[in-house]
N, C-alpha and C positions, 0 to 999 in steps of 0.2 A: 928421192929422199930429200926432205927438206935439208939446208944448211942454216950456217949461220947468220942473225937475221944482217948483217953489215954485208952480207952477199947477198940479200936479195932485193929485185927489181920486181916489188909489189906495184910499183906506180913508177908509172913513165911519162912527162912532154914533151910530145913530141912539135920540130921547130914549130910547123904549122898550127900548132894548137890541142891537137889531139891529144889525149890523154888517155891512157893504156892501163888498163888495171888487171891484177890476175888475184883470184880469192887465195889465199895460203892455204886457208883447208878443204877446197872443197876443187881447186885449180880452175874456177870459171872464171873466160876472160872475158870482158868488158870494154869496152870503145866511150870515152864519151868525146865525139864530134862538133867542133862548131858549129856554132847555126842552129841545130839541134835543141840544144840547151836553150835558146828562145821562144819555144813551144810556151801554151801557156801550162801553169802548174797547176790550177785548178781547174775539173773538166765533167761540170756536173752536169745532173739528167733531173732536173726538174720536174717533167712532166710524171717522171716514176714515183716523185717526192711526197710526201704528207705536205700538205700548205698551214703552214702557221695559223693556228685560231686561239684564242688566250681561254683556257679551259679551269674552271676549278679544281677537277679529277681531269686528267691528261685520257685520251680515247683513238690515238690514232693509228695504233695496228696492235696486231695481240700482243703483243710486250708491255701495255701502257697500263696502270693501276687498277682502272675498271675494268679488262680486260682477266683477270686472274683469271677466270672457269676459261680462258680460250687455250692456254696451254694445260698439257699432264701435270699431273700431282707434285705442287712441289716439293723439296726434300728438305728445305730449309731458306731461313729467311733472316737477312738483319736489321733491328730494329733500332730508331731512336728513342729512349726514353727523354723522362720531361726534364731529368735534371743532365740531357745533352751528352749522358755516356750511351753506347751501344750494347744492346741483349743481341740473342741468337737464339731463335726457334725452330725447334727442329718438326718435322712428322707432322704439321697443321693440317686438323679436317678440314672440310670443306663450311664447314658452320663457325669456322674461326678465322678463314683466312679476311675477310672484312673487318675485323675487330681492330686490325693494325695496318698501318702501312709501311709497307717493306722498302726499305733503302738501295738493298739488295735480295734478290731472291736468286735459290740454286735449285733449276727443274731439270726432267730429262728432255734431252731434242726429242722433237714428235719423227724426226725419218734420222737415224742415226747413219753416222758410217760404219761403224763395226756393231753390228746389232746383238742385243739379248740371246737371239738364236745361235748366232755363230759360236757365242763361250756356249750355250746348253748342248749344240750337237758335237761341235768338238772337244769339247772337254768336261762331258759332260755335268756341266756348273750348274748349281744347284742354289735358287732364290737363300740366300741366308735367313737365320731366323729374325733378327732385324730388321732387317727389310720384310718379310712374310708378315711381322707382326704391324707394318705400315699398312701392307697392303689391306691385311684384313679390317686392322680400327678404320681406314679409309673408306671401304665400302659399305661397314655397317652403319653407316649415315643415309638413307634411303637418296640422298643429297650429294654423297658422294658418289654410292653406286653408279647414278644416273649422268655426275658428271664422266667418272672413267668409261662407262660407255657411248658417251657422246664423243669424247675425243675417238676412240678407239674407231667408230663410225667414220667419223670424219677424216682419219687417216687413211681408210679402206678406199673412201670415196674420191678423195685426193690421188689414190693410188689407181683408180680406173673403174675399181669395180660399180655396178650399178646399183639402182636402189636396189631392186630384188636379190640378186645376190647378197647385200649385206643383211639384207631381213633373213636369208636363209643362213647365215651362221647365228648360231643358238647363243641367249646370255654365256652361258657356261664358258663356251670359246671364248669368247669375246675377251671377258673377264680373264684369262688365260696369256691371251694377246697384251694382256697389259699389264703382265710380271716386266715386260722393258721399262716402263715406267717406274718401278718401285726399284730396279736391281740391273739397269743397265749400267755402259758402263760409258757412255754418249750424256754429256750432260752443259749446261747454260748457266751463265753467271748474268744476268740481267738487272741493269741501271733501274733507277725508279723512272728518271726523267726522259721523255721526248725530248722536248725543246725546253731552253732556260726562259725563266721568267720573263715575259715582257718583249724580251729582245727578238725571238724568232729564228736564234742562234739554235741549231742542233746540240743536245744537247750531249757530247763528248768525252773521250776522258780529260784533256784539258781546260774543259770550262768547269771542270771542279774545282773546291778548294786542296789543297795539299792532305787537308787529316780527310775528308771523305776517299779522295782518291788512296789514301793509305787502306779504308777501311776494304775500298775495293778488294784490293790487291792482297790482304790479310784474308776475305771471306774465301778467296779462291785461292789462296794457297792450304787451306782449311778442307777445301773441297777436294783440292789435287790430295792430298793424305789419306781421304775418306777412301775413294777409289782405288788407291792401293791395297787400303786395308778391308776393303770388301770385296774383293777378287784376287784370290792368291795365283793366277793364271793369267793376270796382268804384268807386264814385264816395262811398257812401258807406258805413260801419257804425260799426250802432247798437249798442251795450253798455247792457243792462238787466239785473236781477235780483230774481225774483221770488220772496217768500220765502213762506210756507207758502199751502197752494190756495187761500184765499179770494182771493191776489193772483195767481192764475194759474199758480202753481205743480204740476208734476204728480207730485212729491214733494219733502213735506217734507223735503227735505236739501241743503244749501247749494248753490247753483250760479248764475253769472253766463251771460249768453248774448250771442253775437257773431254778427252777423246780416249781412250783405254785399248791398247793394242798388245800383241802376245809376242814381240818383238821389238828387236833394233832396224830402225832402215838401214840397208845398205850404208846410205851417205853417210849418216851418222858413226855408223862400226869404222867406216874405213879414214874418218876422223879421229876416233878412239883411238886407233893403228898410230894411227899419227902421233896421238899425244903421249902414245907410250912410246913412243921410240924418241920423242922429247918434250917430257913431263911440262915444263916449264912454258911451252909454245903459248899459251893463251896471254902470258905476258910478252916475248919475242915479237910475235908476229900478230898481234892485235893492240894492246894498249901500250906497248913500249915503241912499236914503230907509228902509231898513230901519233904518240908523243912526240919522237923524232918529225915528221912528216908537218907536226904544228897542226895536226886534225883534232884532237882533244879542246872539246868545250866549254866541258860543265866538269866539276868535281863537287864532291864532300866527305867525310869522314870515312863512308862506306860502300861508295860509289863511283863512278868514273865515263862517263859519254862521251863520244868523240864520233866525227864523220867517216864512216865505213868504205869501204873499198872492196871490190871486187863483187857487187853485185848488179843484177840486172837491174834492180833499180834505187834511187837513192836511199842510202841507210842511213840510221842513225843507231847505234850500239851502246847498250846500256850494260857493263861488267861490275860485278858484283865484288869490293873487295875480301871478305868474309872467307875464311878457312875452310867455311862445310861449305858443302858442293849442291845443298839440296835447301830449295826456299824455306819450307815446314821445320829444316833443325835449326835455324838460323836466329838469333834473338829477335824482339821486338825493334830495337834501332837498328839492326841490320838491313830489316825488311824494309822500316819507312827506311831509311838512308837511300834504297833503292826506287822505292816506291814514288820519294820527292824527285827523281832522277828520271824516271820515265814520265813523271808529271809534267816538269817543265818542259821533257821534248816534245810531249802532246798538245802541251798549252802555244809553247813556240809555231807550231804548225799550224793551228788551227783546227776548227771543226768541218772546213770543205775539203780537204785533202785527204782521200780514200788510201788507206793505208791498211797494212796488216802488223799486227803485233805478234811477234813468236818469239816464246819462251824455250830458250835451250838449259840444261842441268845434269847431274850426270846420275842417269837412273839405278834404283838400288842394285839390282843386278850386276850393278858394271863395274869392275874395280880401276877403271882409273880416273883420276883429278878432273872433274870438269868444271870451273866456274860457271855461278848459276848469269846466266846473260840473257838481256833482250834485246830484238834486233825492232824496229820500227821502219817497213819498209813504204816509199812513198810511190801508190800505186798511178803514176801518171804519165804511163807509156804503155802501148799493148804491142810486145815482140813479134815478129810478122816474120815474112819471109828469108830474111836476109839472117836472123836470126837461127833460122831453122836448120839454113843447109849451111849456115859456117861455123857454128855455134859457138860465135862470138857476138855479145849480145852489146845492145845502144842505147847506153846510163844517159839518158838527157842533161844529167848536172855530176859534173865532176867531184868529189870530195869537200873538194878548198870553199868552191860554191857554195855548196849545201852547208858547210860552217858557217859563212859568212851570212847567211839568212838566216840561221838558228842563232847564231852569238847578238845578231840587232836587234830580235825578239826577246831575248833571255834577261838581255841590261833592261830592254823597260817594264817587261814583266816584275820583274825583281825591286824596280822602284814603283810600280801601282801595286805591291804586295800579293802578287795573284800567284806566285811561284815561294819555294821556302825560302828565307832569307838566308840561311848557310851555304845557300850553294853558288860555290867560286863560279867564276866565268873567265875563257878563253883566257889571257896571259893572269888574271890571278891562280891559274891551278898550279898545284904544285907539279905534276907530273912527273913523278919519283918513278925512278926506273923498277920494274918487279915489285909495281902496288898489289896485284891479287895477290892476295895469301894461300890463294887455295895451294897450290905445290909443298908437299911436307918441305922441302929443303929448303926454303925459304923459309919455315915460321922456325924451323930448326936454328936460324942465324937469330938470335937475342940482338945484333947490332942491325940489323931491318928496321927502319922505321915504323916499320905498321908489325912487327912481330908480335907484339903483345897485344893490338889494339882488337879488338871486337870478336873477342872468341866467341864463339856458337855453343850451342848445346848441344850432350852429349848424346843425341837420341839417334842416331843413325838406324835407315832401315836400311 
């Protein structure tokens, strides 16, 4: 059982240098060793790479703008208009998706991890009429038919089977096979851009400007809501992003992913445990001792980042100050407040550092307190043996480290204006003790500094 956090020894240096970390929620320890930490940090594979070529329409894997017929049917798309506000299209034929160019588009994976099949045979889930009335306008395009059997083809073929056998399942199947498409629960938040103009830079979430990267992060918490609300047999999804293949990515080109599962992990429940036995832990033993500790980097009105500890590889933690526990009930300045917060830590890193983004929150199902948080992990170690049989794992950069490279970036970013300009850096944060709100006892106390500030809306699922 956890105690109290002035009892605990989250982080240890040791004489030699060593530095000890243990996760509070999850108990993994962590080594970061001298010497170690001088490895390089960025560790790319070129030859795997698209090569820079300066394109009017971008073409360099099925993600890119001329590319649209190489993925499934999308579900939706964000648009710029000419007077620079943003639309949202939903359910586009095939005879319209060229009409506009999509900022963002939300399609489903073509090889899911929990597939259409799995909600249909177990629980027996049934395409909504929603989504059936997609599927059908979509096919009665002789243009669309031909494209959902083309993917559908091309999946089959990907998957092993040969030409003849794919020629021996009938339209009819075929077409069948591709209710995933219109009503899974596996789906893609995709960037416009490859690479940024000119430069030959990857094009990132921190080579964004701060209102696109909001709009990102707004189109997918749009998307994370739809999901809920078109599988009543979905309990949870997960929102991750994995940015070039060393982090699992299968190309190089922006994309979030939203994953629809009929459960809690394990790690996750036995975290819940945790926070019910002390409500308050996600300020304790994450932003209050990060505070203590001098890891907290960036602040703003509705946000809070700091150098993470206790993972196998360098974090950076993004805690949401906001009351509601769920991105979707959250107001507009809640979300950007957040959204400018994971911008800068993306901008600060750069676009060569293979990274994962994971979105934690506390799902409608679950009654207790979770602040909505993201974790930014920097993929530049691969765990081997040593790892395996003591399973104590070897963080290349210590905390303090991994501050001191994000805070050098953060001050010039913020004066070339490529980050929001409200957001404080390393000793300007305030670092008020029991900033999240989400704990009712805490918004309960009217003499809390943040008591009043950024209520949510009341829509809870």
């Amino acid at each position: 059982m956890l105690h109290s956090v002035y009892e605990q020894n989250f982080l240890q240096k040791m004489p030699d240098g060593t530095v000890k970390q243990v996760n509070p929620f999850s108990g993994t320890q962590v080594w970061t060793v001298p010497g170690r930490g001088k490895r390089p940090t960025v560790n790319k594979k070129e030859e795997k790479a698209a090569q820079f070529e300066h394109k009017e329409v971008e073409d360099y894997c099925f993600f890119c703008p001329v590319n649209y017929l190489k993925t499934p049917p999308e579900k939706m798309r964000l648009v710029r208009q000419e007077d620079g506000t943003f639309k949202t299209l939903e359910n586009l034929k095939v005879s319209e998706l060229f009409k506009t160019t999509a900022e963002f588009r939300r399609v489903p994976n073509l090889f899911e991890i929990i597939s259409y099949e799995y909600w249909e045979k177990n629980y027996a889930y049934v395409i909504s009429d929603k989504a059936n009335a997609h599927r059908e306008a979509y096919i009665s395009e002789p243009e669309g038919r031909e494209h959902v059997l083309a993917i559908v083809e091309n999946k089959l073929a990907m998957s092993g089977l040969s030409r003849q056998e794919i020629d021996s399942i009938s339209s009819g199947r075929k077409l069948k096979m591709a209710n995933s498409f219109f009503a899974g629960g596996h789906e893609l938040i995709i960037g416009k851009r490859h690479f940024v103009d000119e430069t030959g830079e990857k094009a990132s979430s921190g080579t964004m400007t701060p209102e696109m990267h909001y709009q990102f992060i707004n189109f997918t918490i749009q998307a994370l809501k739809d999901v809920y609300l078109s599988n009543r047999y979905v309990r949870y999804v997960t929102v991750f992003q994995n940015w070039l293949n060393q982090a699992g990515a299968s190309f190089d080109h922006l994309h979030k992913q939203l994953v629809a599962i009929d459960g809690v992990s394990a790690s996750n429940e036995a975290e819940f445990e945790l926070a019910r036995e002390n409500p308050n832990m996600y300020n304790d033993f994450a932003v209050n001792y990060a505070g203590y500790q001098n890891l907290v980097f960036a602040e703003n009105d509705f946000a809070v980042a700091f150098a993470d500890f206790g993972h196998r590889y360098p974090t950076l933690a993004i805690y949401s100050k906001a009351e509601k526990n769920q991105p979707w009930n959250q107001t507009p300045e809640q979300v950007r407040g957040m959204s400018d917060m994971v911008h800068a830590c993306h901008a600060a890193m750069g676009s060569e550092i293979p990274c994962n983004e994971e979105w934690y929150y506390r799902p409608p199902a679950v009654d207790v307190a979770v602040p909505w948080h993201i974790l930014i992990k920097w993929r530049i170690s691969n765990p081997a043996g040593f790892e395996a049989v003591t399973k104590i794992f070897v963080n290349t950069m210590d905390p303090w480290t991994l501050r001191d490279k994000v805070v050098e970036r953060l001050f010039a970013l913020r004066r070339e204006g490529k980050i929001a300009s409200n957001i404080k850096i390393a000793a300007e944060c305030d670092c008020t003790p029991n900033s999240l709100m989400y704990n009712p006892a805490l918004r309960a106390d009217s003499s809390h500094p943040y008591a009043m500030r950024g209520r949510g809306t009341t829509m809870d699922m």
